[in-house]
PyMOL Python script that loads the backbone (N, CA, C, O; Angstrom):
from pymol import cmd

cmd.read_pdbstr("""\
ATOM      1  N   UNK A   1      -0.551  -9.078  61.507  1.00  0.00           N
ATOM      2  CA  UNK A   1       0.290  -8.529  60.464  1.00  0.00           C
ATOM      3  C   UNK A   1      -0.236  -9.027  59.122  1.00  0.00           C
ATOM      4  O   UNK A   1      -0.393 -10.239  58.977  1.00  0.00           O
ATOM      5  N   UNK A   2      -0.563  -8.060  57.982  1.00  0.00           N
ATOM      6  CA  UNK A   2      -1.157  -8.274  56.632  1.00  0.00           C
ATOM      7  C   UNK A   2       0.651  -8.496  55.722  1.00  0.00           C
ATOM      8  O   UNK A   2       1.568  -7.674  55.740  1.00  0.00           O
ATOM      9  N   UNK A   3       0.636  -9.582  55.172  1.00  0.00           N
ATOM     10  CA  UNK A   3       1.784 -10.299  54.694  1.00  0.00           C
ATOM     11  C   UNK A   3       1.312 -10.942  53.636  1.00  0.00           C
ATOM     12  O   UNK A   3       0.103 -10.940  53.867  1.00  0.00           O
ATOM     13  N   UNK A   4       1.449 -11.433  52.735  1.00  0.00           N
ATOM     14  CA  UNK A   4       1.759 -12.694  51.663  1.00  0.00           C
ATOM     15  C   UNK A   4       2.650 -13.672  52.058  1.00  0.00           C
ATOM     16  O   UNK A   4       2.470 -14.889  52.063  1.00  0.00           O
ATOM     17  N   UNK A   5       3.980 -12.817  52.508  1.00  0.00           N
ATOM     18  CA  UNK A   5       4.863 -14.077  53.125  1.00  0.00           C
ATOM     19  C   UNK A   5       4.530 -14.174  54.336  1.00  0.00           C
ATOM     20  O   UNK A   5       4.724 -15.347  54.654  1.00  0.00           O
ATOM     21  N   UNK A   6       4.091 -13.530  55.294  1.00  0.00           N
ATOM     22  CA  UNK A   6       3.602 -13.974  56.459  1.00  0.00           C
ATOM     23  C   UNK A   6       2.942 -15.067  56.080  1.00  0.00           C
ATOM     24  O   UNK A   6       3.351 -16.225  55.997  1.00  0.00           O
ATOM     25  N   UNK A   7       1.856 -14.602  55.848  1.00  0.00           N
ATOM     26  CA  UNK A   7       0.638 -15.633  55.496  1.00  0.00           C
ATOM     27  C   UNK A   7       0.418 -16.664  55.089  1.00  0.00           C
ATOM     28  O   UNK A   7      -0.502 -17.370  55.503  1.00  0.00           O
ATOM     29  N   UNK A   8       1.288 -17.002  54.107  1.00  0.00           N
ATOM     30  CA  UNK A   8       1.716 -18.341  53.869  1.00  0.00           C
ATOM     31  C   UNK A   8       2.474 -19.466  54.810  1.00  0.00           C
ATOM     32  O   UNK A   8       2.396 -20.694  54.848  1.00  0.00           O
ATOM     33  N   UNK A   9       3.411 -18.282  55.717  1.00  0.00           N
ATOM     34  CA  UNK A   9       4.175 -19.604  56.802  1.00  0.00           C
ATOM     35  C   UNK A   9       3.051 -20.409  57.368  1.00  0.00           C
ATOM     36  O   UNK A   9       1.868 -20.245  57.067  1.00  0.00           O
ATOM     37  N   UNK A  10       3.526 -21.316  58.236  1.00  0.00           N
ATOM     38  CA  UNK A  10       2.712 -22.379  58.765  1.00  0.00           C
ATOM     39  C   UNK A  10       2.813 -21.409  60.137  1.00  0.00           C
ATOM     40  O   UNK A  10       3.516 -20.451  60.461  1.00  0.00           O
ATOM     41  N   UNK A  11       1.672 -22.215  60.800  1.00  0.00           N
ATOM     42  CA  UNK A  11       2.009 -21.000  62.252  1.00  0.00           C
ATOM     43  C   UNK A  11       2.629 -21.423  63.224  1.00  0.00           C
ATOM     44  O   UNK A  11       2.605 -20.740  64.249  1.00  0.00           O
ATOM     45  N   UNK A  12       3.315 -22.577  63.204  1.00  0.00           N
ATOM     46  CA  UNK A  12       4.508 -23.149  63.880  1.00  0.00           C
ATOM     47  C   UNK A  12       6.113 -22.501  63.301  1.00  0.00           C
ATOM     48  O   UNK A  12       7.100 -22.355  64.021  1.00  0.00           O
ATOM     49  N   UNK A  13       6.026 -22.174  61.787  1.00  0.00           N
ATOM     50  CA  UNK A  13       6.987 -21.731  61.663  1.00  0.00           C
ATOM     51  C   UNK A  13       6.830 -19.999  62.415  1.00  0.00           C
ATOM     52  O   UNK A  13       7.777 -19.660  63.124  1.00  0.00           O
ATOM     53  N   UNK A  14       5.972 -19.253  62.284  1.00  0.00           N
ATOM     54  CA  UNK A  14       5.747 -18.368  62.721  1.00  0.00           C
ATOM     55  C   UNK A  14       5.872 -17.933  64.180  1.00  0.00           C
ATOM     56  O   UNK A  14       6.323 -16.829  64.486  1.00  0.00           O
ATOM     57  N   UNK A  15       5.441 -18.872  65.102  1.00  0.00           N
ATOM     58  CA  UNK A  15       6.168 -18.600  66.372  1.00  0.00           C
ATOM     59  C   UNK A  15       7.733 -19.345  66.426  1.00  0.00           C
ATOM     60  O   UNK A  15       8.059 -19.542  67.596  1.00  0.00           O
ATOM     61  N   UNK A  16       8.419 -19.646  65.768  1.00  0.00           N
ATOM     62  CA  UNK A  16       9.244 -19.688  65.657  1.00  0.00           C
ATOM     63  C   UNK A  16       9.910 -18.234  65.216  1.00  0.00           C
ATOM     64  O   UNK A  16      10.640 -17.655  66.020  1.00  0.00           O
ATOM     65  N   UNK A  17       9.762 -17.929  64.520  1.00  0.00           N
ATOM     66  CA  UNK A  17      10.252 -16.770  64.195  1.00  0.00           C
ATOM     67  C   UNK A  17       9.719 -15.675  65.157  1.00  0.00           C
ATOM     68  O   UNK A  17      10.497 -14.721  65.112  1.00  0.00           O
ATOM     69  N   UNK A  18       8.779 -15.467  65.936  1.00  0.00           N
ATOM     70  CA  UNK A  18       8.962 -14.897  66.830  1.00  0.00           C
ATOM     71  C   UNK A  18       9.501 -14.574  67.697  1.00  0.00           C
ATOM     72  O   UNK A  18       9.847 -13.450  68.063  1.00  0.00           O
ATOM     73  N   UNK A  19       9.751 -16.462  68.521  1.00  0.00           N
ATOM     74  CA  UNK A  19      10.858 -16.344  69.460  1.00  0.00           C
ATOM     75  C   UNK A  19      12.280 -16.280  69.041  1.00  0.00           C
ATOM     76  O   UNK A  19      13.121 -15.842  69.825  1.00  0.00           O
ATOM     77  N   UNK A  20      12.543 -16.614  68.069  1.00  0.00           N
ATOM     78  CA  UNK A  20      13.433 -16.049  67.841  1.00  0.00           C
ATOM     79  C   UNK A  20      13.974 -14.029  67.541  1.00  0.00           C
ATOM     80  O   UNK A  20      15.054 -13.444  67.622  1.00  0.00           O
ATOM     81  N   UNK A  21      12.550 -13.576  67.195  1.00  0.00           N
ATOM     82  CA  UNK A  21      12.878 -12.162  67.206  1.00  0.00           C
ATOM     83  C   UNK A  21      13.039 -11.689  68.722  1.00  0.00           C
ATOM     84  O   UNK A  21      13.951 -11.000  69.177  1.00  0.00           O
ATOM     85  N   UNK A  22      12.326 -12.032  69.158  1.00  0.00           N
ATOM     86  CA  UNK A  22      12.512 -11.916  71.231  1.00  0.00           C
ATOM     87  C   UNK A  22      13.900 -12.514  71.948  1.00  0.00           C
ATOM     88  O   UNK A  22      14.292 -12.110  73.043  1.00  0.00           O
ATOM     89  N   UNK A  23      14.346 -13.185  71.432  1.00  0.00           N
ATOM     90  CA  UNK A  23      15.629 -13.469  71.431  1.00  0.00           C
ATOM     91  C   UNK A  23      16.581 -12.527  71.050  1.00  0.00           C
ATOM     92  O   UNK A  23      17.078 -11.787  71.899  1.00  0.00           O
ATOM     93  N   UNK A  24      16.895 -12.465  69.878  1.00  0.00           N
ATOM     94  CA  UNK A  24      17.649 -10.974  69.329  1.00  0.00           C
ATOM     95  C   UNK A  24      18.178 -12.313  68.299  1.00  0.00           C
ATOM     96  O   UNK A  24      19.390 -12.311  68.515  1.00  0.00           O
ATOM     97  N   UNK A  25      18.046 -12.863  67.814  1.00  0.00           N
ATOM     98  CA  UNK A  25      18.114 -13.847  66.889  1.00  0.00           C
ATOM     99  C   UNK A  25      17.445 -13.272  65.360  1.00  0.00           C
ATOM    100  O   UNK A  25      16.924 -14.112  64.627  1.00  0.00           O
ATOM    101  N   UNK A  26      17.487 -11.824  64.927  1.00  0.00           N
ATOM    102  CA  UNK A  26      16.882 -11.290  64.096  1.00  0.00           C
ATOM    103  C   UNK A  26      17.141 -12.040  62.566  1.00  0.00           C
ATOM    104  O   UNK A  26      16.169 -12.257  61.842  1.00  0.00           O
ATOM    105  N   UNK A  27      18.438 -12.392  62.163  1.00  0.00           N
ATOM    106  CA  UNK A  27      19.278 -12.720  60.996  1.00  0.00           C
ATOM    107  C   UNK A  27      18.568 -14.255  60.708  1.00  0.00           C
ATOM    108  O   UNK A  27      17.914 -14.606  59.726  1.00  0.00           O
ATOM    109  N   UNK A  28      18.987 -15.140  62.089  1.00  0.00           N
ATOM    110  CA  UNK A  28      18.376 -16.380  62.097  1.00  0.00           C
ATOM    111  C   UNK A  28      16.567 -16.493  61.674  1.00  0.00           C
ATOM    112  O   UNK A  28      16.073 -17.454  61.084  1.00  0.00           O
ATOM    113  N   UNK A  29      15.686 -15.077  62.216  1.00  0.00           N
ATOM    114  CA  UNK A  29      14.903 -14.957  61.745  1.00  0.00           C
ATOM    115  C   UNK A  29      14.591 -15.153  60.167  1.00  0.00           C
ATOM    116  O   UNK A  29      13.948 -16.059  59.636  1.00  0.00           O
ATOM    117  N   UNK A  30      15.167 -14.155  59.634  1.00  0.00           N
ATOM    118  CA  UNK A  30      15.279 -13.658  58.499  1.00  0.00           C
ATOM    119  C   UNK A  30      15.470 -15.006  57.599  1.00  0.00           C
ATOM    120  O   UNK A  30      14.594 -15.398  56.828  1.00  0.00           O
ATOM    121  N   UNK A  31      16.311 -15.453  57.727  1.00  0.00           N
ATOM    122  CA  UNK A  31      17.013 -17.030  57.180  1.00  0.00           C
ATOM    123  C   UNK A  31      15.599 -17.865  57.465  1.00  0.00           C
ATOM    124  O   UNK A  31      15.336 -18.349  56.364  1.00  0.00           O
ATOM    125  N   UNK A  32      14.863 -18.154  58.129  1.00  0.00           N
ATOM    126  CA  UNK A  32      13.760 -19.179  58.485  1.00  0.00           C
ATOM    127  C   UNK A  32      12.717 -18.599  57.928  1.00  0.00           C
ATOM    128  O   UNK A  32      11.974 -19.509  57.561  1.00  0.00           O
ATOM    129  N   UNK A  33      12.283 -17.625  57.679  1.00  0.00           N
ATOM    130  CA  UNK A  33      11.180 -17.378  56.803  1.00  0.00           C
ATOM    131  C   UNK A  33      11.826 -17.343  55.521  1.00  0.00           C
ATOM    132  O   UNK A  33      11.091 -17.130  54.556  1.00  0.00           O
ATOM    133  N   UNK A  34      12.871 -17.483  55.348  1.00  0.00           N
ATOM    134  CA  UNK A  34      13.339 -17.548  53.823  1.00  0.00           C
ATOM    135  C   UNK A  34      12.994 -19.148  53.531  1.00  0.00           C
ATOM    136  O   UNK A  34      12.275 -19.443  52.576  1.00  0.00           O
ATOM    137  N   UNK A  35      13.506 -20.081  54.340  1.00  0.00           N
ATOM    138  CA  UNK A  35      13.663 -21.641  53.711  1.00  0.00           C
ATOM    139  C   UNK A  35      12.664 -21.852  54.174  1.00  0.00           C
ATOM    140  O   UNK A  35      12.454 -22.983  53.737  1.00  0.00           O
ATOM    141  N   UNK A  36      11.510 -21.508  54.996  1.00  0.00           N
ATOM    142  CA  UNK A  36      10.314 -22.016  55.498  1.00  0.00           C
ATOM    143  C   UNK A  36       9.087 -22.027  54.514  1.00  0.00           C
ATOM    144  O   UNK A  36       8.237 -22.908  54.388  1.00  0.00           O
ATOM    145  N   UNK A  37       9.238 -20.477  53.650  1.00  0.00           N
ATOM    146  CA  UNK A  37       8.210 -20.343  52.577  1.00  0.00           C
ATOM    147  C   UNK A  37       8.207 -21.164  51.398  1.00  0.00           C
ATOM    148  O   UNK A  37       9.047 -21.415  50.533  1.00  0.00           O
ATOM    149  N   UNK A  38       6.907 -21.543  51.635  1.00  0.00           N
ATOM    150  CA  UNK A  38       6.598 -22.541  49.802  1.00  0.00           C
ATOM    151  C   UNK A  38       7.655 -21.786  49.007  1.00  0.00           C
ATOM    152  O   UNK A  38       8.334 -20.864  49.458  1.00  0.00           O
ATOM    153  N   UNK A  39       7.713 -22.246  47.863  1.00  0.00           N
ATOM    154  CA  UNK A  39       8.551 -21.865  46.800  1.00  0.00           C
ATOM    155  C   UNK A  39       7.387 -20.892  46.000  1.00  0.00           C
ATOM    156  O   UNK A  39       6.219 -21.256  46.141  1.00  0.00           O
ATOM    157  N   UNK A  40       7.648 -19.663  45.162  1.00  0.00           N
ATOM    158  CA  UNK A  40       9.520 -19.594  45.931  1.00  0.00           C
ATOM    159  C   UNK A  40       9.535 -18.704  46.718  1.00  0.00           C
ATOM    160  O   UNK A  40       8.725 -17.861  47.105  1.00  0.00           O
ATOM    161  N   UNK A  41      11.009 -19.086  47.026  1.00  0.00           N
ATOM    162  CA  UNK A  41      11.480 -18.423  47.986  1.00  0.00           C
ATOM    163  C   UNK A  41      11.698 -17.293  48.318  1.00  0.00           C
ATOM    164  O   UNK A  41      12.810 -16.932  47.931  1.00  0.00           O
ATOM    165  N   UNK A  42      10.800 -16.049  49.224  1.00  0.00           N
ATOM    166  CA  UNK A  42      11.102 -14.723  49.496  1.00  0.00           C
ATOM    167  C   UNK A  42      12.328 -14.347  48.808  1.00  0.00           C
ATOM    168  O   UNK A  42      12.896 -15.282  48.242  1.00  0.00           O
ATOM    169  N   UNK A  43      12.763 -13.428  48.739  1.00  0.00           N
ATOM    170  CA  UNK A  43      13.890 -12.596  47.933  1.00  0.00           C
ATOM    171  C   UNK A  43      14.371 -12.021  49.741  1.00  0.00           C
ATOM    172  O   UNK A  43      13.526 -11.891  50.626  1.00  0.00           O
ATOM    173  N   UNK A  44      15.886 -11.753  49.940  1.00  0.00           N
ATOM    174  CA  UNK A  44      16.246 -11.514  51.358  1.00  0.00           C
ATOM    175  C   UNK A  44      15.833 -10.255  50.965  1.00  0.00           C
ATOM    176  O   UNK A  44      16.990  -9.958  50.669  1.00  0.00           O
ATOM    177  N   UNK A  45      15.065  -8.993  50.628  1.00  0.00           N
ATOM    178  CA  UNK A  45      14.776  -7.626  51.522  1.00  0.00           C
ATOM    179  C   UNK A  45      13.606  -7.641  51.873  1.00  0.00           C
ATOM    180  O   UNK A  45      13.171  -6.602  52.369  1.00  0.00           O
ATOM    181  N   UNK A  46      12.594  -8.952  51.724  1.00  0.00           N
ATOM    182  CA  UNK A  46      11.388  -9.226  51.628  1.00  0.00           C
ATOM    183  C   UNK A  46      11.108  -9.953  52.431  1.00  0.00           C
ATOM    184  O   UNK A  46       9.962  -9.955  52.880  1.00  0.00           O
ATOM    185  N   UNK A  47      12.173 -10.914  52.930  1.00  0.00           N
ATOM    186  CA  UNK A  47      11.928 -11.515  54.098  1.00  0.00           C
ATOM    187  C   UNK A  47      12.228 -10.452  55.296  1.00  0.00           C
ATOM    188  O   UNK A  47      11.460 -10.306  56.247  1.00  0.00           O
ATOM    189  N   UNK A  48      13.353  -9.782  55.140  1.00  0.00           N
ATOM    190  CA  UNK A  48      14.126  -8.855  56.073  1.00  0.00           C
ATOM    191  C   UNK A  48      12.531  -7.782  56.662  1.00  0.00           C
ATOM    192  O   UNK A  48      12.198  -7.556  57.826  1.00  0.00           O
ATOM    193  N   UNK A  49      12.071  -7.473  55.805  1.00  0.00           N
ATOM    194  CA  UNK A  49      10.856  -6.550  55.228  1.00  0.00           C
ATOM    195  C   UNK A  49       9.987  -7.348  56.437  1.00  0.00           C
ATOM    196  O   UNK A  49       9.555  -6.646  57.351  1.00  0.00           O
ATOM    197  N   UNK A  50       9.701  -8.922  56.462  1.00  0.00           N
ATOM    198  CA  UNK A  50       8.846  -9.172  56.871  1.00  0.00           C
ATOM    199  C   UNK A  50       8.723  -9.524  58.931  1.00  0.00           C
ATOM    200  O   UNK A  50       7.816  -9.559  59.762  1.00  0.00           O
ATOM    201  N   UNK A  51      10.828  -9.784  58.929  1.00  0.00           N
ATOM    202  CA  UNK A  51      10.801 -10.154  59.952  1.00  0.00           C
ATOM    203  C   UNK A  51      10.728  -8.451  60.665  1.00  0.00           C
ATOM    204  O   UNK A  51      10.041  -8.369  61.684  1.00  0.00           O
ATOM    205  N   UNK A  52      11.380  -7.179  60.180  1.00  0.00           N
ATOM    206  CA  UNK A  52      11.044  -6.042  60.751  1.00  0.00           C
ATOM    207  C   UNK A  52       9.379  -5.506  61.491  1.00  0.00           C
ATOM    208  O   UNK A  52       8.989  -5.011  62.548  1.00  0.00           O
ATOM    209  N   UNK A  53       8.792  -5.965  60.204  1.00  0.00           N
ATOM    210  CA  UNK A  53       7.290  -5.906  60.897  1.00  0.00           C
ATOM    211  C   UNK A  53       7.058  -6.860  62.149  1.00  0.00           C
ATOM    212  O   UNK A  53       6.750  -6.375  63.237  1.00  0.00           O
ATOM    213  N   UNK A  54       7.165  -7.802  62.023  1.00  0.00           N
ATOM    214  CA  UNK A  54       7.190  -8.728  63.319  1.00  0.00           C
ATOM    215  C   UNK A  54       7.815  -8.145  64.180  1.00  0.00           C
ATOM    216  O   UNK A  54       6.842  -8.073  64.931  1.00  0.00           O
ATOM    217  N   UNK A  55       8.695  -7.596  64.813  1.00  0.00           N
ATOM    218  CA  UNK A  55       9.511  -7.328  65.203  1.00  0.00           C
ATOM    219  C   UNK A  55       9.100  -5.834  66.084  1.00  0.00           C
ATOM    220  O   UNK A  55       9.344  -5.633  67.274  1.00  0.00           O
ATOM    221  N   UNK A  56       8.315  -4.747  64.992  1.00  0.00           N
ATOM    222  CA  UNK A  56       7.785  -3.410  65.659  1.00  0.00           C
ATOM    223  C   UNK A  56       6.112  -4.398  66.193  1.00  0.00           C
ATOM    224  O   UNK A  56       5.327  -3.666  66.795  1.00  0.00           O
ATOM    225  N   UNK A  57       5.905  -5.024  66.111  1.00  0.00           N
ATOM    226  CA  UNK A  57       4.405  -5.534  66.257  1.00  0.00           C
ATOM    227  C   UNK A  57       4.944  -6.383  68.011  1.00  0.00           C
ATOM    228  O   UNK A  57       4.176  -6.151  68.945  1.00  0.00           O
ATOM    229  N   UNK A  58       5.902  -7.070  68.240  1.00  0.00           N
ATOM    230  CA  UNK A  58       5.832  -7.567  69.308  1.00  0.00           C
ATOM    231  C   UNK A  58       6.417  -6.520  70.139  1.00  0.00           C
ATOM    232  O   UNK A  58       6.171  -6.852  71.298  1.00  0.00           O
ATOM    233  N   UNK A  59       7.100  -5.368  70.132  1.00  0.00           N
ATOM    234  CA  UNK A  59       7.641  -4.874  70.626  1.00  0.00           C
ATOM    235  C   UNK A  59       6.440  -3.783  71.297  1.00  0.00           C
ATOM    236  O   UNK A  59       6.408  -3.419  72.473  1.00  0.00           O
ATOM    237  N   UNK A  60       5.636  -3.447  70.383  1.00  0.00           N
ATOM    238  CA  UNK A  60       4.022  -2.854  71.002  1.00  0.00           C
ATOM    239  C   UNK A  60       3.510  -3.355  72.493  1.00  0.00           C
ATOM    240  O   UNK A  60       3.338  -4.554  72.713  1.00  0.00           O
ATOM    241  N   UNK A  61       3.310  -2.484  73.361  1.00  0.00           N
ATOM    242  CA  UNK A  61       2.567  -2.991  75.000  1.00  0.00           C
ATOM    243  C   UNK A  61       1.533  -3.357  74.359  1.00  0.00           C
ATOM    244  O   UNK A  61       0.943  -3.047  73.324  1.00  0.00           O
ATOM    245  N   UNK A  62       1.422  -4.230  75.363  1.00  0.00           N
ATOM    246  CA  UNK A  62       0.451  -4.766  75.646  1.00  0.00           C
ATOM    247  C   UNK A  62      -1.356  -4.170  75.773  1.00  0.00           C
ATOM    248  O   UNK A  62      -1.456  -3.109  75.158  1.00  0.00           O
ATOM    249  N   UNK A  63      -2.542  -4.558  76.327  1.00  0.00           N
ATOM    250  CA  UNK A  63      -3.272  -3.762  76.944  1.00  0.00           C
ATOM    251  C   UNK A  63      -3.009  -3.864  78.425  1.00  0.00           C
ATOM    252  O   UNK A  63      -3.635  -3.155  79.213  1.00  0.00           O
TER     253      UNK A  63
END
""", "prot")
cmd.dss("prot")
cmd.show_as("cartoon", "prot")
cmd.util.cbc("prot")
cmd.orient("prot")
């Protein structure tokens, strides 16, 4: 996924926010890439923005 705020998380915060999107933990998502990103802090339709992409990207089969 091509992000700015992606890209910046750490990639521990990032599978975090994964499993949590696989969870159905979407909101809690949303909230953790908000306080996770350097400052500053995503704006919420930008995080929302970012956990959606995550979200159609894991949901993709596999090969």
């Amino acid at each position: 996924m091509e992000n700015s705020i992606w890209d910046a998380l750490l990639p521990v915060v990032r599978e975090e926010v994964d499993e949590l999107i696989r969870s159905g933990r979407r909101l809690h998502a949303v909230k953790l890439v908000q306080e996770a990103h350097p400052r500053p802090r995503p704006q919420l339709r930008d995080a929302v923005e970012v956990m959606s992409g995550r979200a159609a990207e894991l949901q993709e089969p596999g090969w």
